[in-house]
BADOKE-140120 format. One record per atom (N, C-alpha, C): residue number from 1; residue in three letters; atom name; x, y, z. Coordinates in Angstrom, 3 decimals. Layout:
<rs>
    n  res  atom         u         v         w
  NUM  ALA    CA         X         Y         Z
...
</rs>
This chain:
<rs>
    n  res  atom         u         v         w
    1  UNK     N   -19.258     9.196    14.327
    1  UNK    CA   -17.996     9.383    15.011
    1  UNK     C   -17.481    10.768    14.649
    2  UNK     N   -17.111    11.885    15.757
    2  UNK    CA   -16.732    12.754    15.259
    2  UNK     C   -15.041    12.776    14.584
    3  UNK     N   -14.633    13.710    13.750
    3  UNK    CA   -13.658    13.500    13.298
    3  UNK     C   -11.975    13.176    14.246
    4  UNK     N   -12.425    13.998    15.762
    4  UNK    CA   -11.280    13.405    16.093
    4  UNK     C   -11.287    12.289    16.831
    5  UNK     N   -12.831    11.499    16.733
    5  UNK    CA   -12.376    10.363    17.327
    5  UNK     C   -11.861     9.236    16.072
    6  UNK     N   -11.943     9.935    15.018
    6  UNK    CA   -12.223     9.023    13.781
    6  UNK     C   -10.439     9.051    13.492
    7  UNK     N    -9.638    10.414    13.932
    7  UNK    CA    -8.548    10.339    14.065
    7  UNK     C    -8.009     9.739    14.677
    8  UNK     N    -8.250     9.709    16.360
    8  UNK    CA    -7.431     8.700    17.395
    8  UNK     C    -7.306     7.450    16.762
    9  UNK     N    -8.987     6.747    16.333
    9  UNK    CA    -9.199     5.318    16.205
    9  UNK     C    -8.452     5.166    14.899
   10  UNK     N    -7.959     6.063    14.281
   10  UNK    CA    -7.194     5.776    12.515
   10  UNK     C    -5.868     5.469    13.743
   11  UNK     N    -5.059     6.469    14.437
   11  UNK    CA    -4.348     6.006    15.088
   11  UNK     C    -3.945     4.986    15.669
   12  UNK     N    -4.716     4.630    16.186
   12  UNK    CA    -4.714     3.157    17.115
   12  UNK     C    -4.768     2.105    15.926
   13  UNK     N    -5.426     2.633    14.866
   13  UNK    CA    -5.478     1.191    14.069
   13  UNK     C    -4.157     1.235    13.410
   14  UNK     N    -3.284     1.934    13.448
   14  UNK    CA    -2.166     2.320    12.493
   14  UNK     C    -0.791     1.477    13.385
   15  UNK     N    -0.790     2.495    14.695
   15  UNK    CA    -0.038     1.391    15.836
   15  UNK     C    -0.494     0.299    16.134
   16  UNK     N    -1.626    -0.701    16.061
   16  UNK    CA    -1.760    -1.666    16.126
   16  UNK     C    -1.306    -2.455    14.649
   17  UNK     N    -1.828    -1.675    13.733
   17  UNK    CA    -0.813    -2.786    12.521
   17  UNK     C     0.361    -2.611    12.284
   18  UNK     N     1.095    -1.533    12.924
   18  UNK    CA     2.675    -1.988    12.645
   18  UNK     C     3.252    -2.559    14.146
   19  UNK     N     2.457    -2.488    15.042
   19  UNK    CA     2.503    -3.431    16.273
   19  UNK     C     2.639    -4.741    15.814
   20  UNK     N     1.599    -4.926    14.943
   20  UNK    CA     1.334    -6.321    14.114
   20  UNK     C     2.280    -7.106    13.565
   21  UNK     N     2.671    -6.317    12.691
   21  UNK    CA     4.053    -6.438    11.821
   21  UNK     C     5.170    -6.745    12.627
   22  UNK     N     5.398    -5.521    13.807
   22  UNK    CA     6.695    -5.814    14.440
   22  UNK     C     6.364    -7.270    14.962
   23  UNK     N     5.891    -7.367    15.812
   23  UNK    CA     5.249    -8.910    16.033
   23  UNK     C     5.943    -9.932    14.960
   24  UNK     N     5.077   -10.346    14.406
   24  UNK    CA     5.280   -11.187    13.222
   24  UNK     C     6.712   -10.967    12.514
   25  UNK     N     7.472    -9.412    12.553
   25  UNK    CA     8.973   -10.065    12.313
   25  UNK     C     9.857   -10.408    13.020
   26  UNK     N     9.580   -10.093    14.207
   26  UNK    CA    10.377   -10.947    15.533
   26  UNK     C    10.315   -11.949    15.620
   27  UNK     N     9.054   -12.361    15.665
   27  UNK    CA     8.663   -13.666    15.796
   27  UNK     C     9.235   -14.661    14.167
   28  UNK     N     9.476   -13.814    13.699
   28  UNK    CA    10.125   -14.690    12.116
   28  UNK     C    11.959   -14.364    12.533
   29  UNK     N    12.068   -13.813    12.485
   29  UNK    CA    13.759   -13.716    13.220
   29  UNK     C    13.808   -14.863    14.290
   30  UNK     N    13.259   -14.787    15.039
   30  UNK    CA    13.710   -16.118    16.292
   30  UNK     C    13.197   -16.482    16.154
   31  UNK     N    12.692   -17.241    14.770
   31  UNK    CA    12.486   -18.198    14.559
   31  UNK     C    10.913   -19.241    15.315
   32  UNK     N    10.137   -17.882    15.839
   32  UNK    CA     8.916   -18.647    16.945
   32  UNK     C     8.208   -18.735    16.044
   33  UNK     N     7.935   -18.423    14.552
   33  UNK    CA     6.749   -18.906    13.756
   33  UNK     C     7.388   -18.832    12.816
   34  UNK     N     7.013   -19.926    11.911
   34  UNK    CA     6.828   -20.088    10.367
   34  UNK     C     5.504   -19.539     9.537
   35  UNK     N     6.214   -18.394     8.552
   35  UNK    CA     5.030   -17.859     7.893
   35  UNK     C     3.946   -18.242     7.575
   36  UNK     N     4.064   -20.066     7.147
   36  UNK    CA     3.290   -20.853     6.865
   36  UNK     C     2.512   -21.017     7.795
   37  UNK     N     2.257   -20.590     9.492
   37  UNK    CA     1.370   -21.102    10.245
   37  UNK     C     0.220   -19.649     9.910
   38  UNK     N     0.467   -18.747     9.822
   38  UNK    CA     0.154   -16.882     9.858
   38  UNK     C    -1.339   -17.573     9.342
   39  UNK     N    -1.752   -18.109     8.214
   39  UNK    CA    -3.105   -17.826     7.247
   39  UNK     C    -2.763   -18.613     6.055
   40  UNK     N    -4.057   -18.655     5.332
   40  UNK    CA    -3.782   -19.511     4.166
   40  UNK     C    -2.764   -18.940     2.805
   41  UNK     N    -2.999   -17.527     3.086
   41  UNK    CA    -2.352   -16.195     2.397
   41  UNK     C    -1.304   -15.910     3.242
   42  UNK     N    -0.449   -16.615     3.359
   42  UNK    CA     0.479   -16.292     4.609
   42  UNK     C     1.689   -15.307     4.357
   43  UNK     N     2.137   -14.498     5.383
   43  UNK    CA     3.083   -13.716     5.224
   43  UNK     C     2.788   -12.243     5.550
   44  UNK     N     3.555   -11.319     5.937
   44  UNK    CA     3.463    -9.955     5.796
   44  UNK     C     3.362    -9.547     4.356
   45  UNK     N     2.525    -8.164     4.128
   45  UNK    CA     2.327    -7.992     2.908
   45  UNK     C     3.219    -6.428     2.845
   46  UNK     N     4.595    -6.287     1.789
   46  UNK    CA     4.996    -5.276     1.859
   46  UNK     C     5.415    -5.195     0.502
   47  UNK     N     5.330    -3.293    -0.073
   47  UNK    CA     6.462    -3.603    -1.411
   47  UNK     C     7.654    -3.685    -1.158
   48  UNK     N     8.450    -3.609    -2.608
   48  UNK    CA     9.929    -4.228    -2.567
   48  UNK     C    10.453    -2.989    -2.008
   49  UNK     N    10.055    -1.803    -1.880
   49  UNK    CA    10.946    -0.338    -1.559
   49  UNK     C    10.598    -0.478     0.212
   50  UNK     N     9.976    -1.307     1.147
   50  UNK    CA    10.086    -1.107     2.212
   50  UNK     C    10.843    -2.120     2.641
   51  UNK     N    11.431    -3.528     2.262
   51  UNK    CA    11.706    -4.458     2.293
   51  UNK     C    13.227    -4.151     2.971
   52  UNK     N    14.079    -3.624     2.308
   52  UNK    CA    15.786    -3.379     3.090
   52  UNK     C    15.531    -2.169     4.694
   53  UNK     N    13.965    -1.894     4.805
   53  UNK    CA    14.260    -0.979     6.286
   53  UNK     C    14.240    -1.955     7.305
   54  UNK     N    13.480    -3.016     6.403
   54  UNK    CA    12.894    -3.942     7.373
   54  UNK     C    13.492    -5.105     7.704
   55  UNK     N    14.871    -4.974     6.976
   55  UNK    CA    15.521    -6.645     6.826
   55  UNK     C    14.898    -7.758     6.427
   56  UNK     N    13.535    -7.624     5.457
   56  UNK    CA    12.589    -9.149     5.207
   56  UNK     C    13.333   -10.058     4.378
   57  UNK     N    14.452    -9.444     3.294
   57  UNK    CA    15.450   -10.683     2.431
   57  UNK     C    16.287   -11.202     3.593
   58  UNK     N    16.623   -10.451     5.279
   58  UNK    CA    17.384   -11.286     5.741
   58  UNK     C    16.549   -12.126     7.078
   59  UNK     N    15.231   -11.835     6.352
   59  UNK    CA    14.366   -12.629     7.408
   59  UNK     C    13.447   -13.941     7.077
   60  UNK     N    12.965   -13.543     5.659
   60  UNK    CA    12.784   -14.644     4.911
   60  UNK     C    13.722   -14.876     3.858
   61  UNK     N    13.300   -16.572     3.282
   61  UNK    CA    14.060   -16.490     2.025
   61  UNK     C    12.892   -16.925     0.644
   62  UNK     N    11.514   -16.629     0.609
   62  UNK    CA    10.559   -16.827    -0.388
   62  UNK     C    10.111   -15.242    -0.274
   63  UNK     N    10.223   -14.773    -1.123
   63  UNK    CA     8.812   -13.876    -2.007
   63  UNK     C     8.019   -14.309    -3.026
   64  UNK     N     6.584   -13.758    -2.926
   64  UNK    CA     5.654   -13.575    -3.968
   64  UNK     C     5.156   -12.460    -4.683
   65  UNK     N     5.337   -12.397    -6.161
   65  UNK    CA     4.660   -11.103    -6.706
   65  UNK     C     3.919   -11.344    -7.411
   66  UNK     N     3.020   -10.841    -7.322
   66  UNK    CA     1.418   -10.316    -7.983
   66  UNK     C     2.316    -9.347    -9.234
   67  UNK     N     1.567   -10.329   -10.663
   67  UNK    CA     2.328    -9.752   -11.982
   67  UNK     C     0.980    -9.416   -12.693
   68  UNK     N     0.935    -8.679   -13.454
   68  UNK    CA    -0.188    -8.096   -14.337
   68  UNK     C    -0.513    -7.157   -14.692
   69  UNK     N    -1.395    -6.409   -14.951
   69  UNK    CA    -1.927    -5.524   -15.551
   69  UNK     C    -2.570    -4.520   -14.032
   70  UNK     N    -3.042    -5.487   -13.241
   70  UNK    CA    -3.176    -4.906   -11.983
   70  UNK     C    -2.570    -5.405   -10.804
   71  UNK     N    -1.825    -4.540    -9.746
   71  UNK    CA    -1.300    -4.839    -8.822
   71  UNK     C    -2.440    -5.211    -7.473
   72  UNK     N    -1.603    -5.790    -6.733
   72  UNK    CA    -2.396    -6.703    -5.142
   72  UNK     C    -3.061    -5.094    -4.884
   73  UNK     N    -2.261    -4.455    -4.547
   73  UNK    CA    -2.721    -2.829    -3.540
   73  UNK     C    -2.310    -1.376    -4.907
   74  UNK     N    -2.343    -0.776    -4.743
   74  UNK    CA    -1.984     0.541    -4.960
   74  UNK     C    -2.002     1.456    -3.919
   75  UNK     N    -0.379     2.536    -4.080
   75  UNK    CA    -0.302     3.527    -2.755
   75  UNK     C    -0.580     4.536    -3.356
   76  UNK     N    -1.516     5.064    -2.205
   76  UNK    CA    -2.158     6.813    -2.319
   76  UNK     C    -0.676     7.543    -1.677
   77  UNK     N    -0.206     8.713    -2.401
   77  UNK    CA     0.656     9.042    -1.868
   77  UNK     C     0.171    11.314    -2.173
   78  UNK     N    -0.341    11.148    -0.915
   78  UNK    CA    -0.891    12.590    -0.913
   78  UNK     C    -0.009    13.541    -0.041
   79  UNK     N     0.314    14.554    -0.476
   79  UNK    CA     0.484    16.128    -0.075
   79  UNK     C    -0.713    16.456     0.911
   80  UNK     N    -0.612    17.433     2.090
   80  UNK    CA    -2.032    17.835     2.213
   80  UNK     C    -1.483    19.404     3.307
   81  UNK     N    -2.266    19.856     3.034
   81  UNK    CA    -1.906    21.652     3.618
   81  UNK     C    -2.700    21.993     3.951
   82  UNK     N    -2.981    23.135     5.115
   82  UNK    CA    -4.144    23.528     5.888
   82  UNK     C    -4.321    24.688     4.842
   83  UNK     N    -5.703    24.774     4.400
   83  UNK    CA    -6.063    25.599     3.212
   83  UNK     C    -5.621    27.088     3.916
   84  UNK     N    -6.841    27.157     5.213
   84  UNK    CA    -6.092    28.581     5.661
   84  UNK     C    -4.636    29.133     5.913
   85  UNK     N    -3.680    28.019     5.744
   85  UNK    CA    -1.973    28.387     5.503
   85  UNK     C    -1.883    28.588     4.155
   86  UNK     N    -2.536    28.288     3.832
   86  UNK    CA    -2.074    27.899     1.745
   86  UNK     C    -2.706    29.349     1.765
   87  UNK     N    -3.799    29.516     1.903
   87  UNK    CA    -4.417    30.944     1.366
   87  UNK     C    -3.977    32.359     1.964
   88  UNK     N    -3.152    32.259     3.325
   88  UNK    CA    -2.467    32.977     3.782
   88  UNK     C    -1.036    33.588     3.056
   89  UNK     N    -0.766    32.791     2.367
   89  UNK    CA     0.826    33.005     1.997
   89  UNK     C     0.800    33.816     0.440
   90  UNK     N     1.774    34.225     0.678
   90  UNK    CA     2.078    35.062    -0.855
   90  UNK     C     1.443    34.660    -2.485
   91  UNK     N     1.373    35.099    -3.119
   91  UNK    CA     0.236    34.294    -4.359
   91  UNK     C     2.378    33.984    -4.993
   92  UNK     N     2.977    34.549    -4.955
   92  UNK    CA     4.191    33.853    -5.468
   92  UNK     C     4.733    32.352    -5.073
   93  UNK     N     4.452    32.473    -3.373
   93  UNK    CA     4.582    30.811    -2.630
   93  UNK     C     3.491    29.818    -3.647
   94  UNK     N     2.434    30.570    -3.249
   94  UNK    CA     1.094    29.172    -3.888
   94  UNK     C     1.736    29.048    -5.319
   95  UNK     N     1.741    29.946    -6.190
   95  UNK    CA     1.970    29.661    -7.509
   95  UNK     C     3.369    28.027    -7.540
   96  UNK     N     4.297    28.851    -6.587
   96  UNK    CA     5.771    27.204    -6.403
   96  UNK     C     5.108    26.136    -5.840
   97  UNK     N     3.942    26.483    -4.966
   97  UNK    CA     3.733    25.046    -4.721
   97  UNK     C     2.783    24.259    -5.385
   98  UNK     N     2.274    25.073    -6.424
   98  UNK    CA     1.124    24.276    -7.222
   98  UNK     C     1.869    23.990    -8.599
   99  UNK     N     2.695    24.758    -8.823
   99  UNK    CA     3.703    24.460   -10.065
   99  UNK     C     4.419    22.769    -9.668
  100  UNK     N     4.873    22.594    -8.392
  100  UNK    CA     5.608    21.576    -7.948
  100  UNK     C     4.949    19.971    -7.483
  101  UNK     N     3.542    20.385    -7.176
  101  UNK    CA     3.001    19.474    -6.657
  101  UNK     C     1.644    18.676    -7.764
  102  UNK     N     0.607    18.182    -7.194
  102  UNK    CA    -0.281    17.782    -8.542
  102  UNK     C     0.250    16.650    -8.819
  103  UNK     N    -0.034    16.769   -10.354
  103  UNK    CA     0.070    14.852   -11.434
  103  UNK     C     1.663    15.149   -11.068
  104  UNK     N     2.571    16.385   -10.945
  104  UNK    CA     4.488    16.587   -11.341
  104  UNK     C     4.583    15.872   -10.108
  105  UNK     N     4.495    16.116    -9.112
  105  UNK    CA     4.820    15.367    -7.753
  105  UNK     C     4.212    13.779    -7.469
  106  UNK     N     3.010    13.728    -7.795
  106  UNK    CA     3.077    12.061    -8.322
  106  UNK     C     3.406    11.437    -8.879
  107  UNK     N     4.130    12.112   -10.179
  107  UNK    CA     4.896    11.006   -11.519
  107  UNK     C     6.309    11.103    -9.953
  108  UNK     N     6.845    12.206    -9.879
  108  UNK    CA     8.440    12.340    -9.427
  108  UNK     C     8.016    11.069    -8.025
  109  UNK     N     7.133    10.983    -7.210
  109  UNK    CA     7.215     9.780    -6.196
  109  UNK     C     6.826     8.985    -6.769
  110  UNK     N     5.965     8.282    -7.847
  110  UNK    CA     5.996     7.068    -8.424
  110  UNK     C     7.714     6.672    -8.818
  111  UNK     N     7.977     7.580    -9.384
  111  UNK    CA     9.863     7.061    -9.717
  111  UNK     C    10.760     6.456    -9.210
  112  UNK     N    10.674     7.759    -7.450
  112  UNK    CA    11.625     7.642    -6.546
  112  UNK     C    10.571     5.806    -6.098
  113  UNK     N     9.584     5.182    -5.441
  113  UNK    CA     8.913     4.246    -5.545
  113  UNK     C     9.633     3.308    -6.114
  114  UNK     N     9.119     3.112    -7.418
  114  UNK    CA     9.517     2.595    -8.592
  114  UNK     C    11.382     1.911    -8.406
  115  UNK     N    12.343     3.094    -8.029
  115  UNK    CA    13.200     3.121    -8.006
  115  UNK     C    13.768     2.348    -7.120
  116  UNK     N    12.679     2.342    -6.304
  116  UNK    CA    12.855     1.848    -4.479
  116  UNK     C    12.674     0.265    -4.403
  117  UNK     N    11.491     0.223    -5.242
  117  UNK    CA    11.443    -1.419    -5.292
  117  UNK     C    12.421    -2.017    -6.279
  118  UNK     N    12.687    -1.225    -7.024
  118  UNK    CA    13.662    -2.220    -7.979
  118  UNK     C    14.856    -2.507    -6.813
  119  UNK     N    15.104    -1.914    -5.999
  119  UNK    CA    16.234    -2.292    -5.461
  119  UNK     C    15.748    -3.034    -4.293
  120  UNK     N    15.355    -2.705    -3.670
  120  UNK    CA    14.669    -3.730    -2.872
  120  UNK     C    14.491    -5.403    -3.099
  121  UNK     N    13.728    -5.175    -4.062
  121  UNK    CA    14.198    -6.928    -5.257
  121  UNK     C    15.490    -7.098    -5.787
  122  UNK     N    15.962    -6.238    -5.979
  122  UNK    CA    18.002    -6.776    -6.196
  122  UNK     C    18.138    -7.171    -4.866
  123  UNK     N    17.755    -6.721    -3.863
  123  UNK    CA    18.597    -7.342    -2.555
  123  UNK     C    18.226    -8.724    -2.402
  124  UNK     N    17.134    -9.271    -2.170
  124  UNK    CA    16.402   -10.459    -2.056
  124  UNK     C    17.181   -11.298    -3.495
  125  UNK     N    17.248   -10.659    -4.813
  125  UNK    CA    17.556   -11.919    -5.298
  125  UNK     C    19.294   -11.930    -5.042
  126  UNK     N    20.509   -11.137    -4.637
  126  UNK    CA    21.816   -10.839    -4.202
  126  UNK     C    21.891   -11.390    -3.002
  127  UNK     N    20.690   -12.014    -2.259
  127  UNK    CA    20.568   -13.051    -1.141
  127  UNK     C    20.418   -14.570    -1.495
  128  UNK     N    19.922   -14.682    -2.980
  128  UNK    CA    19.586   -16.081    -3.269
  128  UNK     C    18.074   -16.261    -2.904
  129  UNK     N    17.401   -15.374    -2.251
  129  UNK    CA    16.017   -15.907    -2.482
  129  UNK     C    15.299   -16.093    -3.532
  130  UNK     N    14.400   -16.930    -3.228
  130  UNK    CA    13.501   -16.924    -4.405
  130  UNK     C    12.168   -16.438    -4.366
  131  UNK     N    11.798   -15.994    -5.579
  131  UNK    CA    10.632   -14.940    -5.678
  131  UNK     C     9.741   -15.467    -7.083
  132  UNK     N     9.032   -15.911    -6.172
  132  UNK    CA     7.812   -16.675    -6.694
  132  UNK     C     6.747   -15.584    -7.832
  133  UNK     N     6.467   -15.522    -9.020
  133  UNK    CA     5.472   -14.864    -9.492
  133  UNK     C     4.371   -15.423   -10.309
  134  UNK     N     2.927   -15.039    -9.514
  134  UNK    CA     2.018   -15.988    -9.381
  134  UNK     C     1.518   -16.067   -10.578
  135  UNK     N     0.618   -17.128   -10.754
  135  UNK    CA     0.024   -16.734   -12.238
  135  UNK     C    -0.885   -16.128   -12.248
  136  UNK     N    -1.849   -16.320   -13.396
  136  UNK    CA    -2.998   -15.246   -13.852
  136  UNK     C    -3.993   -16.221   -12.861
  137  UNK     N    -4.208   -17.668   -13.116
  137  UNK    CA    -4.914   -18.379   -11.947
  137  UNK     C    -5.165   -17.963   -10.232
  138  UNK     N    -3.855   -17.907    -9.840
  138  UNK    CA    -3.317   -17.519    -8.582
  138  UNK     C    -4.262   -16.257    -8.308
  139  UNK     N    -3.763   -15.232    -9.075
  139  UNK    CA    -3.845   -13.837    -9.051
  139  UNK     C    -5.247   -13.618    -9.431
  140  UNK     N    -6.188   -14.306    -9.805
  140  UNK    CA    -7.842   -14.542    -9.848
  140  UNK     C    -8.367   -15.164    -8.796
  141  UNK     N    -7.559   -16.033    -7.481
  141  UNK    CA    -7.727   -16.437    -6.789
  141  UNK     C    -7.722   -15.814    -5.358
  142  UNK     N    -6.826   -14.242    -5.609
  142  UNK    CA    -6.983   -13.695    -4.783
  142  UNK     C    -7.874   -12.273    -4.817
  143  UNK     N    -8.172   -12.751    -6.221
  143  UNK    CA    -8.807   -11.478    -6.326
  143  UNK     C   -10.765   -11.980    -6.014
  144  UNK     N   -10.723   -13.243    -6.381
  144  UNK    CA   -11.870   -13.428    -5.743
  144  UNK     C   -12.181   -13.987    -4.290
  145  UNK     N   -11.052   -14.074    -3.916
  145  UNK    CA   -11.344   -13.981    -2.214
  145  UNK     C   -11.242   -12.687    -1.559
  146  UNK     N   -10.956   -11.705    -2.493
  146  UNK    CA   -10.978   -10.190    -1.592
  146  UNK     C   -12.474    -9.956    -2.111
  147  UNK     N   -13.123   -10.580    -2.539
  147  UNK    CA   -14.780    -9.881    -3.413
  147  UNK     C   -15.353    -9.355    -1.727
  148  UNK     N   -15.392   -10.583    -0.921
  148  UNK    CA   -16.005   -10.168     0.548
  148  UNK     C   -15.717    -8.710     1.318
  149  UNK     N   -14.672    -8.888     0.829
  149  UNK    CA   -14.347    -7.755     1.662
  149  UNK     C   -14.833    -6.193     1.011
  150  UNK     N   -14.736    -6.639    -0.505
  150  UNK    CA   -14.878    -5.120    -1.160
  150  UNK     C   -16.212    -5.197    -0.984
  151  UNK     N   -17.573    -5.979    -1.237
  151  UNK    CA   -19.067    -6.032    -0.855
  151  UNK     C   -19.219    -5.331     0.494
  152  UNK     N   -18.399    -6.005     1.782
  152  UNK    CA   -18.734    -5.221     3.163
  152  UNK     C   -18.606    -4.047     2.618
  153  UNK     N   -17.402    -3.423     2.628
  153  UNK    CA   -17.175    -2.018     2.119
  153  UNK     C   -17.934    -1.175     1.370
  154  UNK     N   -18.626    -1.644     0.198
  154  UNK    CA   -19.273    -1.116    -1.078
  154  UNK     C   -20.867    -0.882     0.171
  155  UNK     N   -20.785    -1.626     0.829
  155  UNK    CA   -22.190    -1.516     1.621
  155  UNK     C   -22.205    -0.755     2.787
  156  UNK     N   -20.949    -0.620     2.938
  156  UNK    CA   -20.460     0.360     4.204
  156  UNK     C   -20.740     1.446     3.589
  157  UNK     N   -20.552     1.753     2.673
  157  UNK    CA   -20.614     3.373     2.108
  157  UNK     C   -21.726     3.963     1.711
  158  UNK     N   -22.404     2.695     1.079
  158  UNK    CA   -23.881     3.042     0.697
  158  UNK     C   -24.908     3.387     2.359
  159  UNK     N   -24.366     2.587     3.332
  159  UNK    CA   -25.300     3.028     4.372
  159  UNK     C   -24.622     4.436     4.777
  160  UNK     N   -23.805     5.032     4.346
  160  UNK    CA   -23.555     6.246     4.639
  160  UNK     C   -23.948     7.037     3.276
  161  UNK     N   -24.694     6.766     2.629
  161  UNK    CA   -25.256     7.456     1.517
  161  UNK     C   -23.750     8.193     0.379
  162  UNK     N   -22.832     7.232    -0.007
  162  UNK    CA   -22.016     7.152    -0.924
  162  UNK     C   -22.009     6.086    -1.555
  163  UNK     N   -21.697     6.093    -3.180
  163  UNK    CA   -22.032     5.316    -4.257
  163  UNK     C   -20.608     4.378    -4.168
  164  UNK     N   -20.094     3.515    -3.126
  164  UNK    CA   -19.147     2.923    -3.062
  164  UNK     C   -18.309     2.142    -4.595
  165  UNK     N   -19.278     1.234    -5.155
  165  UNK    CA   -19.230     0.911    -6.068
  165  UNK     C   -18.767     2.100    -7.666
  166  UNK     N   -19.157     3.314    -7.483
  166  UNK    CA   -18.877     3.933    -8.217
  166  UNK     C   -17.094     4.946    -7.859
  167  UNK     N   -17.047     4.789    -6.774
  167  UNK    CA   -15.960     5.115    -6.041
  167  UNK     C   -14.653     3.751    -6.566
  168  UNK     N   -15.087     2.815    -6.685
  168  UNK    CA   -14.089     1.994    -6.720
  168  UNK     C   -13.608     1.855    -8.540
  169  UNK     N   -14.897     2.166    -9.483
  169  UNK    CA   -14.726     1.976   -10.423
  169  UNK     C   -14.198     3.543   -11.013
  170  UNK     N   -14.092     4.547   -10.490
  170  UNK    CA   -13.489     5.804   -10.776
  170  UNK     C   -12.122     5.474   -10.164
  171  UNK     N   -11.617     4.729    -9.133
  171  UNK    CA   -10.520     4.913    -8.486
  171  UNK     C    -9.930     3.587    -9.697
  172  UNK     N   -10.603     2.413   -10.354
  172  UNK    CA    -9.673     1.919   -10.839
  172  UNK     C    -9.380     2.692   -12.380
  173  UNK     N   -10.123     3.397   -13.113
  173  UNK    CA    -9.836     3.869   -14.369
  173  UNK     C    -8.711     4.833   -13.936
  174  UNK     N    -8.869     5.542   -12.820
  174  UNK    CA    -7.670     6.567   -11.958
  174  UNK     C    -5.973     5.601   -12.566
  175  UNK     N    -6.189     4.697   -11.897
  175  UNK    CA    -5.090     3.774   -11.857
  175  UNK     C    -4.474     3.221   -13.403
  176  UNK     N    -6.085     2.770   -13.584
  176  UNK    CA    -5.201     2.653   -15.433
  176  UNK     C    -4.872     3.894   -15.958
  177  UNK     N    -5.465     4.966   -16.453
  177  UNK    CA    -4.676     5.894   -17.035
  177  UNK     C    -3.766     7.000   -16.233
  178  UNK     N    -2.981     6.080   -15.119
  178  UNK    CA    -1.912     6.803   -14.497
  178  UNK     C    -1.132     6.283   -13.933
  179  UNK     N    -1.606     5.218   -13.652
  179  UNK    CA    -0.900     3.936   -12.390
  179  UNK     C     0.226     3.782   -13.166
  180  UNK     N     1.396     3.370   -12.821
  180  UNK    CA     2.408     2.723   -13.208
  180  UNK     C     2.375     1.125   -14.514
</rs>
């Protein structure tokens, strides 16, 4: 696939899952589905910092959190600049933006994050919901029903001649010595 079809189709898959979403919270506002019909894993999956754009404490009244040492997802939260702009500009510009950006600009959006979900979960529980946090059982339960999915993947990459498996185990040590 060349890259800009690899773009459109990232597109389309992007408007189709928040197509998705919108869906499924309409349909939870008027009341045409109960989360409980969605999957056995039922529910939209969001953190607590997107939760008040979306009205979900005034749409549901259950949350679940994934507690531990490792979280359900982790967010990539990247910067990205067209090199030939970056290399164009003054060596005084590059120097501010490499001084500003890096591990300094990922701790400062983990915070603002961080900051985001804590409040996000004050709203839901300042609603009276309740927020379920699963156990270590639970949370082994979903971690071995995602195995399928990470195998497709790990094999997806290898038929493109990348060490998938080694990709996932660099991206989780990434996470422990930085993740939140």
């Amino acid at each position: 696939m060349s890259p800009r079809n690899a773009s459109r189709a990232t597109v389309a898959l992007n408007l189709s899952e928040k197509f998705r979403r919108f869906v499924i919270l309409v349909s939870i506002q008027s009341g045409w589905i109960h989360l409980s019909t969605l999957s056995e894993f039922a529910g939209p999956l969001h953190p607590w910092e997107v939760t008040p754009a979306i009205k979900l404490s005034e749409l549901v009244r259950n949350h679940t959190e994934f507690v531990g040492d490792e979280a359900l997802y982790t967010a990539t939260i990247v910067l990205v600049m067209n090199r030939l702009k970056y290399d164009s500009l003054p060596e005084d510009l590059r120097a501010a933006i490499d001084a500003e950006s890096g591990q300094k600009l990922s701790e400062m959006a983990a915070e603002v994050m961080w900051a985001k979900d804590a409040r996000g979960r004050e709203i839901a529980e300042d609603a009276g919901n309740s927020i379920v946090q699963l156990s270590e059982a639970e949370v082994a339960r979903f971690k071995e029903k995602s195995q399928p999915v990470i195998a497709r993947w790990v094999s997806e990459m290898e038929g493109q001649g990348i060490d998938g498996r080694a990709l996932i185990e660099t991206a989780k040590a990434l996470i422990k010595d930085y993740g939140g």
